[in-house]
N, C-alpha and C positions, 0 to 999 in steps of 0.2 A: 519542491514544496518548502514554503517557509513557517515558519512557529517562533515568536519572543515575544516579551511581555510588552504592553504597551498600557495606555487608556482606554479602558473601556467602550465600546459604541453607546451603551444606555449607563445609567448609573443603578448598579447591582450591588446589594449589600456582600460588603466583604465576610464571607465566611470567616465562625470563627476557627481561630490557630488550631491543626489535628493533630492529637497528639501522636503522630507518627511512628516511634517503636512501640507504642503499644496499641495500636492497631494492627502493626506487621503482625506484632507477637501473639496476637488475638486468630488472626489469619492462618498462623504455622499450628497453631496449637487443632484448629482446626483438621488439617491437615492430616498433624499427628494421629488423629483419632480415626482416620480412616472413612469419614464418611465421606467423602466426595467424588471415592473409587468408586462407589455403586453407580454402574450403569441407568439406574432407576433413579438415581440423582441427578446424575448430569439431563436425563430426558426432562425430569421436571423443572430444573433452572432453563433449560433454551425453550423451553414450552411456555416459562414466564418471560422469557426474554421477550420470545415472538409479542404475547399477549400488550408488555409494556410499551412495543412500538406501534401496534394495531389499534389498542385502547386509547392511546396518548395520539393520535395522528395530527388534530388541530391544534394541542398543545405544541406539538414539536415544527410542527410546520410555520406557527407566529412565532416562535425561538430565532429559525432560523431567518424569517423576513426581517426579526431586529437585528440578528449579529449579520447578516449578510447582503439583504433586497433579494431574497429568493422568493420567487412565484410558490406556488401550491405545488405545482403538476411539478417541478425540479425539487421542490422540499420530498415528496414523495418516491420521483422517480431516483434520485439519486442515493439519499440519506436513508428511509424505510422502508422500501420496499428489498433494498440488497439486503439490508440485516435480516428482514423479516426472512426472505429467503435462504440463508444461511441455516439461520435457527431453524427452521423447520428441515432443511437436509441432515443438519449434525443431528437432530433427533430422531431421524428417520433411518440414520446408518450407524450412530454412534455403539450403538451394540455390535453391529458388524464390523465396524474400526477397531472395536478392544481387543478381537479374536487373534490369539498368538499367529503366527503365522511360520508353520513349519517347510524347514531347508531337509532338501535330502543330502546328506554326505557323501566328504569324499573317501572312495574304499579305505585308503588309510588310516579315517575317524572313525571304522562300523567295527564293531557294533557301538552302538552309539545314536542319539538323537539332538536334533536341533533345533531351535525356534527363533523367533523375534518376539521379544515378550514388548508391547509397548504399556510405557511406564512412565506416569506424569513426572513434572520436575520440582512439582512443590509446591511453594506459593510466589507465582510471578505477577511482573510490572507492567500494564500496559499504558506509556504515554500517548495522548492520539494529537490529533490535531485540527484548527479551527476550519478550515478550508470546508469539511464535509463532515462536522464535529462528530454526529451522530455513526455513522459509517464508518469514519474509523477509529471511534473508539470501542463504538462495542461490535462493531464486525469483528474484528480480531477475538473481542472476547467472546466469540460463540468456538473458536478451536481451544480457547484457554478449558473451557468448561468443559465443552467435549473430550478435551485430554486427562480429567477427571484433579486441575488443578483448582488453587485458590490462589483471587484475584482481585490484586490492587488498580483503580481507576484513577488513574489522572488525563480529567479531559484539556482543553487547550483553555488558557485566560482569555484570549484573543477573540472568544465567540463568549461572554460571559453571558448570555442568556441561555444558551443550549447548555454549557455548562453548568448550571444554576438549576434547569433542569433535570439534567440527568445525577444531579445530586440529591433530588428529591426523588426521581422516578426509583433509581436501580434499589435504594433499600425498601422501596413500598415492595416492591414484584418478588427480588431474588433472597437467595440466603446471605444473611447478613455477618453470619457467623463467617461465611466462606471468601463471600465476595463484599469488596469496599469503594470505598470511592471519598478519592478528595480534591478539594481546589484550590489555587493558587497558582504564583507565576514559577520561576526557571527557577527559583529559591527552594520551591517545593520538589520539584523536579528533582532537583542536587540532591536534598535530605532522603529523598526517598531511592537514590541512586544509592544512595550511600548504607542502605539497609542490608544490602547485598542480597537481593533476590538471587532466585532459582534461574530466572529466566525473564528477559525482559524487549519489549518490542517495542518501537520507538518511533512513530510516522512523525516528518519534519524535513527542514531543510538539511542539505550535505554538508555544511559546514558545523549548526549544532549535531547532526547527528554524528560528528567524527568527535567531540568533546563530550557528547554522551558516553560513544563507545569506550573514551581514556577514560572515561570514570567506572565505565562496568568493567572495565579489564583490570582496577584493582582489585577489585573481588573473583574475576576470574567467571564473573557472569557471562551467559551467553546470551548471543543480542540476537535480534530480528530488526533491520532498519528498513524501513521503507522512506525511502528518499525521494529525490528527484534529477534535475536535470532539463535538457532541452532536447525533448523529444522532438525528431525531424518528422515530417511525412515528405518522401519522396511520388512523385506525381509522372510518370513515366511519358514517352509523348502518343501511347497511342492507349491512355485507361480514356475512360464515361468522364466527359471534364465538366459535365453537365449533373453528374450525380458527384461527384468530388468536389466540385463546387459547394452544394448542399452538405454535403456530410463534414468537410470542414470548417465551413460559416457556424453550421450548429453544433459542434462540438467545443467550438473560439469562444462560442459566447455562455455558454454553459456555465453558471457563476460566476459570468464573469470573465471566463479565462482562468480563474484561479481555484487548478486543477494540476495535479504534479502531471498525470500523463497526458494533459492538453497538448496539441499542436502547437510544438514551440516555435518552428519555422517548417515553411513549406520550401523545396527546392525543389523546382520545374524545369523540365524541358525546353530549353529554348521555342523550339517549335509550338509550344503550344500556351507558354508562359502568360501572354497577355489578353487569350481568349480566358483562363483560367482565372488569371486578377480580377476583368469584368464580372465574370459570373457569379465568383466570390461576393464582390460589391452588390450584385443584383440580390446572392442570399443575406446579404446583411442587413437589405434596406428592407426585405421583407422581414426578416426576423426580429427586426429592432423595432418593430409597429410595435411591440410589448413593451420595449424599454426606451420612447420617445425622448426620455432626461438623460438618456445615455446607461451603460454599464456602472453598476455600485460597486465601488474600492471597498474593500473589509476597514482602513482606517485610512488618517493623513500619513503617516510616513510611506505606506506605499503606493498612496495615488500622487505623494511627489517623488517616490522613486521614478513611476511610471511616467508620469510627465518628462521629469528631466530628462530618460532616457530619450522621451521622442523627442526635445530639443535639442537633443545632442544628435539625433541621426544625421545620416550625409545620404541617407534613402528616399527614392520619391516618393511623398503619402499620396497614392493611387486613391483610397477611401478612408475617411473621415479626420481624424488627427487633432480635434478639437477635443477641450474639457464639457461635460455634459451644464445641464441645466442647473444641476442639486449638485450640492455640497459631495467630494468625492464621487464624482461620476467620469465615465470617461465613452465618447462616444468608441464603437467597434473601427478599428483603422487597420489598413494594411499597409506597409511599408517596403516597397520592390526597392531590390537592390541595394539594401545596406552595408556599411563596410563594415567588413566581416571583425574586426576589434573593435566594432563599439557595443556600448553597453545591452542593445537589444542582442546581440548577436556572442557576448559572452557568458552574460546573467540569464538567468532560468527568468523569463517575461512574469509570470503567474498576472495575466489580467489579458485585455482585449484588445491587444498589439497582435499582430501576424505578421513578420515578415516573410518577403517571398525574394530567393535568391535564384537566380539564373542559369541553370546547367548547361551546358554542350554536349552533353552525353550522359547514360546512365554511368560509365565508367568516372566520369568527373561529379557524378554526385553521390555517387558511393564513395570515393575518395574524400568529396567533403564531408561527409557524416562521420567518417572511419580517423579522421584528423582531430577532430574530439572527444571528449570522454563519453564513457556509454552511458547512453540512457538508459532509462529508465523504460520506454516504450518506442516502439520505428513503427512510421506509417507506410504503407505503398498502394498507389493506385494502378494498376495496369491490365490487358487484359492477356497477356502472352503468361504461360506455363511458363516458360525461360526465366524469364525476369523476374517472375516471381520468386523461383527456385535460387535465383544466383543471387537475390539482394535479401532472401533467408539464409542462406546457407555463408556471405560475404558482413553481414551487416551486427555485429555485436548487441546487445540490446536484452532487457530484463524480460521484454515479451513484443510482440512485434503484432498486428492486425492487419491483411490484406483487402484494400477494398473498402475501409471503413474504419473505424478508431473509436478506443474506450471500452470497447464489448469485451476485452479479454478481464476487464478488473469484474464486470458482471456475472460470469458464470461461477458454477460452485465448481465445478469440471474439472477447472485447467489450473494452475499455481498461481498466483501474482507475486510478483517480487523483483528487486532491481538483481545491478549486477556491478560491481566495481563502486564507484562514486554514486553509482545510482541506488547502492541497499545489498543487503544479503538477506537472505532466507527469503522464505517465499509462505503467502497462505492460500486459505479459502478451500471449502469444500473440506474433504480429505486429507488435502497439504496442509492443511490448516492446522488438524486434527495433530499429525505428524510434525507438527513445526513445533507443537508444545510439547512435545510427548520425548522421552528418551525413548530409543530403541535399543534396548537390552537382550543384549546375546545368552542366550540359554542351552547349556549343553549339559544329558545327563548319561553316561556311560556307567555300565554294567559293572559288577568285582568279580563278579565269575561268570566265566572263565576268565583269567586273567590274561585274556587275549594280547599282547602287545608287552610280556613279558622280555623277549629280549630286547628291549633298549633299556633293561637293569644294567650295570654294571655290575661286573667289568666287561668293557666292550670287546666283542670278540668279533675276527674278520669276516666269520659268515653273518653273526648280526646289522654288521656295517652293510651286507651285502644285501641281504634282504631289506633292510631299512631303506636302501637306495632305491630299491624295486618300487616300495609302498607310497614313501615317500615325496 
């Protein structure tokens, strides 16, 4: 995933300058006051959250057809409907998330009691990004909320209509005192880096996000990144090449392509490699009746990244390869057989490039996946138990989808999160809840009896002995 400042898509009036410590200061002081612990709070800000995305639907969906050429049905399916989702599970369990959660002890510790107390961290940072502006900026902030913190907004410059947006939406809906939001590019980003939150989560590409990180670790903040990388989908030679066809045409073209856990390359079985290319090409020429000018680039410097890249390939363009009709457009292309150092095959693509590279075996395509940094997300299609077990079990990866792709960032259920280059921490759902929360150890033991009296000194040899027993 990438994120930096750039030109505008429309011309949006420059907010004016925030006074930044003293809105943090506005934020903690909040804090300090204790209201945002109330369970009953946190349900009424994700219950305005929901309402802000449900009420704003057409609002939000023209935002993103100017920062991006997203249809209705992808402004919905991807950007509102997960948040709305979200907000309605954290206020649906957020009461059951705050409940201590008691450890029974070891003989040693009894008498004695233990718990998990979860205990928000303050008032944290959440930077998101343009790609799915809405999603991830305020997805994240439905675990900020439910973890009972307060929360600074900074959405992405790069979508400056969504953003512009949700600078009017979030202070109409939620608590102002608690929660904030401001805009601006990687200037603002630094100043507000620099306030030293409690806790801070950062969707973007892996390179700013390692210069976020140097900046929150002089404070000694702790991060959440969600990165990216180039997620594979391995295609095995005996899955449905017929339904994998379909599900990674549609997932390629899905804004685009510019999507951190999109299909960064496919690698195929020999065997079945050029049945799978066709049929890809058949899904594209159907799905692209919607986008006859071609795929919309979010600006110019990365529809000539994307170009130059495909000028540079040494791959055969099997489907498409041309620039669209409209200014930044790029028709959907696949690209078999690229050499593995050029630029598609060592840059994260973010747009509607596929390469497809050539296996001889699943041993030689787990080898090429595993010879790169981990992603962010691993596909596989296949229908053997085995395969599936050996390339879970062989295949490194922030979260992996058999059979299909993208469904693991949808649920509330399961965590999303990178791993290495690809992000640390993880949310959604519960995780989410826990990703803002400290988890504070609580231990309350008895004064009488004064159980555990001999490890007084002075240490004597039957106390050493006994200690060793308990111990």
């Amino acid at each position: 995933m990438t994120t930096e400042s750039v030109t505008p898509v429309q011309a949006v009036a420059a907010p004016a300058t925030p006074d930044i410590p003293a809105i943090v200061r506005r934020l903690r002081e909040t804090f300090a006051s204790g209201r945002t612990r109330s369970v009953d709070w946190r349900k009424e800000q994700l219950h305005a959250l929901e309402r802000l995305m449900v009420e704003n639907e057409p609002a939000i969906a023209a935002a993103l057809e100017t920062d991006l050429g997203r249809k209705p049905f992808e402004a919905w399916l991807a950007d509102i409907a997960s948040v709305v989702g979200e907000a309605k599970d954290a206020a649906k369990n957020a009461g059951k998330w705050t409940k201590r959660r008691y450890r029974m002890l070891e003989m040693s510790q009894l008498p004695g009691l233990g718990w998990v107390e979860y205990e928000p961290y303050g008032t944290v940072l959440i930077i998101g990004a343009w790609n799915f502006p809405f999603a991830l900026t305020l997805g994240p902030l439905v675990g900020a909320i439910a973890a009972g913190n307060t929360v600074m907004l900074k959405p992405s410059e790069v979508a400056p209509a969504s953003s512009a947006l949700m600078a009017e939406l979030v202070p109409r809906y939620l608590d102002t005192d608690a929660i904030a939001i401001v805009e601006g590019d990687g200037s603002v980003s630094q100043e507000l880096i620099g306030q030293g939150f409690d806790h801070l989560l950062f969707t973007g590409g892996t390179e700013i996000g390692r210069k976020v990180y140097q900046s929150a670790a002089a404070h000694l903040t702790p991060v959440t990144l969600e990165l990216g990388g180039k997620s594979p989908v391995i295609v095995a030679a005996d899955a449905d090449i017929d339904v994998a066809a379909k599900r990674i045409a549609w997932t390629k073209l899905i804004n685009s392509g510019q999507i951190c856990i999109a299909p960064d390359y496919v690698i195929a079985d020999a065997k079945i490699r050029d049945e799978l290319v066709t049929k890809i090409g058949e899904a594209i020429a159907s799905y692209e009746v919607d986008h006859p000018q071609g795929m919309r680039i979010v600006n110019e410097r990365h529809f000539e990244r994307l170009t130059n890249a495909l000028a540079a390939t040494k791959g055969d363009i099997a489907v498409g390869g041309k620039p669209g009709a409209g200014d930044m457009h790029i028709h959907p292309t696949v690209v078999v057989d690229p050499d593995p150092a050029e630029p598609l095959m060592t840059d994260e693509i973010f747009g509607p490039i596929l390469p497809v590279v050539t296996a001889q075996s699943l041993d030689d395509a787990i080898a090429f996946v595993n010879s790169r940094p981990k992603p962010l997300a691993a596909y596989l299609f296949t229908k053997a138990k085995s395969t599936r077990e050996r390339v879970i079990r062989e295949v490194p990866a922030g979260g992996m989808v058999v059979n299909h792709l993208l469904f693991h960032f949808a649920t509330n259920k399961l965590p999303f999160g990178g791993v290495g280059p690809s992000g640390m921490g993880a949310y959604h759902g519960k995780y989410g809840f826990e990703e803002f929360s400290h988890r504070k150890t609580v231990m309350v033991k008895p004064t009488r009896p004064d159980v555990g009296a001999f490890i007084y000194p002075p240490y004597t040899e039957k106390a050493w002995k006994l200690a060793r027993k308990l111990f």
